[in-house]
N, C-alpha and C positions, 0 to 999 in steps of 0.2 A: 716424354717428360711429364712428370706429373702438376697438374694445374689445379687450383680448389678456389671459386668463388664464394664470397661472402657477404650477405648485409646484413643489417640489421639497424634499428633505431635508436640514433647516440645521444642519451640523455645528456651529454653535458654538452652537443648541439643543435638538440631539438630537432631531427632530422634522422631521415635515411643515410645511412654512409657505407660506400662497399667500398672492397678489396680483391686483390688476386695474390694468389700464393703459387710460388713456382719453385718445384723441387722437393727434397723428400727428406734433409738431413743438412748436417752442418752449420756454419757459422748463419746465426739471421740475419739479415738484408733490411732494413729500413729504407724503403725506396719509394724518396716523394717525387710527385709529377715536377713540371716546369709549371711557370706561370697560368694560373688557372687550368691548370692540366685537368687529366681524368687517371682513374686507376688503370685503366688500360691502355695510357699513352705508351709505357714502357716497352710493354709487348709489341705496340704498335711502328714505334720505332725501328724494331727488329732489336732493342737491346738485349731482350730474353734470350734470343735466338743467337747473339755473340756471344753471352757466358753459356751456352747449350751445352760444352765440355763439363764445365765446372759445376753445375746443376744437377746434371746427369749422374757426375762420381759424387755426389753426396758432400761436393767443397764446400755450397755454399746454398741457401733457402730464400728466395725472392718474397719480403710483402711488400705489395707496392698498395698503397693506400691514396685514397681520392685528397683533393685538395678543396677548399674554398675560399680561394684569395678573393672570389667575386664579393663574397659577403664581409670578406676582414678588409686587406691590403688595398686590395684592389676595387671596391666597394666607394667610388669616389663619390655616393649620394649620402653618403652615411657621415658623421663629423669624425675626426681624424681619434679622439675619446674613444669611441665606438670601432672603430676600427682593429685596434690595437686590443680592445677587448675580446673580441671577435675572435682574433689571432693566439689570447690564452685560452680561448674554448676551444678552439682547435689542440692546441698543445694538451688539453688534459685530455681529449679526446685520445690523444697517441699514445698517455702516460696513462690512462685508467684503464681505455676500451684495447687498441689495437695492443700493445708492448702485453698486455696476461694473454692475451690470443696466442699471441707468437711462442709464448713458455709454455703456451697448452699443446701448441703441435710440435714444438722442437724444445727436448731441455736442454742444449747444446747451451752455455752459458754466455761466449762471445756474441755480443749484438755492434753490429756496423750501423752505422747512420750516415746513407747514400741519396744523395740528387745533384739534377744539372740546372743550371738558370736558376730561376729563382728554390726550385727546389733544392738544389747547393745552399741556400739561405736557409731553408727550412731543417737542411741536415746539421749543418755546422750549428746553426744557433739551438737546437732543442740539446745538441750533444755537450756542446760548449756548458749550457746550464746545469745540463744534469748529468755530469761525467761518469757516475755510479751505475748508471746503466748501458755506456756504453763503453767499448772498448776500440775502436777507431771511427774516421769518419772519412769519406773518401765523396768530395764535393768538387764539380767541374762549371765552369765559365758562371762563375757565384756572384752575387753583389751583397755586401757584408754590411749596408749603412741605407736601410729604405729611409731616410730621412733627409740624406739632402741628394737636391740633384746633381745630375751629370748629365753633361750634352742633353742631348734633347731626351735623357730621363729624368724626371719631375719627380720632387718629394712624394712618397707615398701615403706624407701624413699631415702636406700643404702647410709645411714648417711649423706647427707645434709639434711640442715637445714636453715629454709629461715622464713621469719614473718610469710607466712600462717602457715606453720606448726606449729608453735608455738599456734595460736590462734586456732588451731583444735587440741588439744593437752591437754585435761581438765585437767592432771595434772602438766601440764607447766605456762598455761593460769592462771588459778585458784587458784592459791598461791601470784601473783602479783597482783590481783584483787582489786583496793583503791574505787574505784566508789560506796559511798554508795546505791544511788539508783538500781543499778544491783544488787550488791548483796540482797538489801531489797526484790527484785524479785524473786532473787536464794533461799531466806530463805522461803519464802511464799510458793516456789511449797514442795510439797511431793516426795520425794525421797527414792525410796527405789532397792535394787540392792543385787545380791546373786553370789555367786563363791564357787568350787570345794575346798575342804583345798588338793586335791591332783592337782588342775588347775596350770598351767606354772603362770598364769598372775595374781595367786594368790597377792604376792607382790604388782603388779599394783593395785591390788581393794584394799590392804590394806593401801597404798599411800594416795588411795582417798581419803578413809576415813578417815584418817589422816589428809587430809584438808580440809574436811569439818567439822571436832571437831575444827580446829585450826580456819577457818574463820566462826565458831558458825552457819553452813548451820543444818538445823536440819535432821536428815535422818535416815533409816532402813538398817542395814548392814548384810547380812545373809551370812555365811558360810557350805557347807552341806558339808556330808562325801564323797568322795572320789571325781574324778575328774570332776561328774556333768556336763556335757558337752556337755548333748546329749537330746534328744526329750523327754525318758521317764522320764529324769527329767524333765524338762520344763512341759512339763504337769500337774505334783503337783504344782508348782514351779505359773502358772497362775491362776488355783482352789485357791491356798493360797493367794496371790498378787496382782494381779490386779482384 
């Protein structure tokens, strides 16, 4: 299987940021970590090694890119302002740095926008915003609303509430949505997305999809048994989906 490591220094987050690249052709892969992940969480999982067919015949091109929810989201020394700021440097970071990389090694034109856990937030919502560049999004045991809690998970932005967040927020944003041309984008990609029926955030995914029947988004809603959460589901979970 072909693999290609990357860094370099990301001006629009003032830092070092690598990647890994897995595969030689076809559709791109947008593949962010789980919660404070690393770019080599992926591989590390063994998820590489379960699309290894699909890789190998040129279906499909893995970049799994690092995350810093330490410094945005998850950054609980920082004020909730700052956080969420944090979190559009990251996004242009995907939109300016990493998304021309990927057109520079593959011009295959289909781009997927793929993660699990919190990385499912990170795919759904950068795709959701910017549907022009993606063509589906294929997110697993997701939480769609870092602002309020659930069970014993705590706002991520200690209940303020300010426009970014709202706009990073797929099921705040999403529901006010008039703009037909956006939406005609939102309808065109392939969406498909799975949760635990014993998962906290269960509710959250069932929200979604709730607005996506209500704003006629077409999509895959999958629920599996118990709380799903973890690697050796995901593993069925990408052989089945993506």
């Amino acid at each position: 299987m072909h693999r290609e490591y990357h860094e370099w220094y990301s001006p629009n987050l003032g830092r070092k940021m690598e990647l890994l690249i897995f595969g030689h052709a076809g559709a791109r892969v947008l593949v962010f970590p789980t919660r404070c992940g690393r770019f080599y969480e992926y591989e590390n999982f063994g998820l590489v090694e379960a699309l290894a067919d699909k890789i190998n015949n040129g279906w499909i091109q893995l970049f799994c890119v690092d995350s810093i929810d330490a410094e945005s989201v998850y950054n609980l020394y920082a004020p909730p302002k700052d956080r969420i700021r944090r979190h559009l440097q990251y996004e242009q970071y995907i939109l300016d740095e990493v998304l021309p990389l990927t057109r520079v090694k593959n011009d295959q034109p289909f781009m997927i926008s793929h993660g699990c856990s919190l990385g499912a937030f990170h795919a759904m919502n950068i795709a959701l915003r910017h549907p022009h560049l993606f063509g589906r999004i294929v997110a697993f045991s997701g939480r769609y609303d870092l602002s309020t809690p659930v069970e014993d998970f705590r706002s991520l932005f200690d209940n303020a509430y300010d426009e970014d967040i709202y706009f990073n927020t797929p099921v705040h944003f999403l529901p006010n949505l008039q703009d037909e041309y956006t939406l005609s984008l939102i309808r065109r990609m392939q969406i498909t997305f799975t949760i635990g029926d014993q998962d906290p955030f269960l509710g959250n995914n069932m929200a979604l999809r709730d607005i996506f029947h209500e704003k006629q988004i077409p999509h895959e809603f999958y629920v599996w048994q118990g709380r799903a959460h973890k690697a050796k589901y995901w593993h069925k979970m990408v052989q089945m989906y993506l």
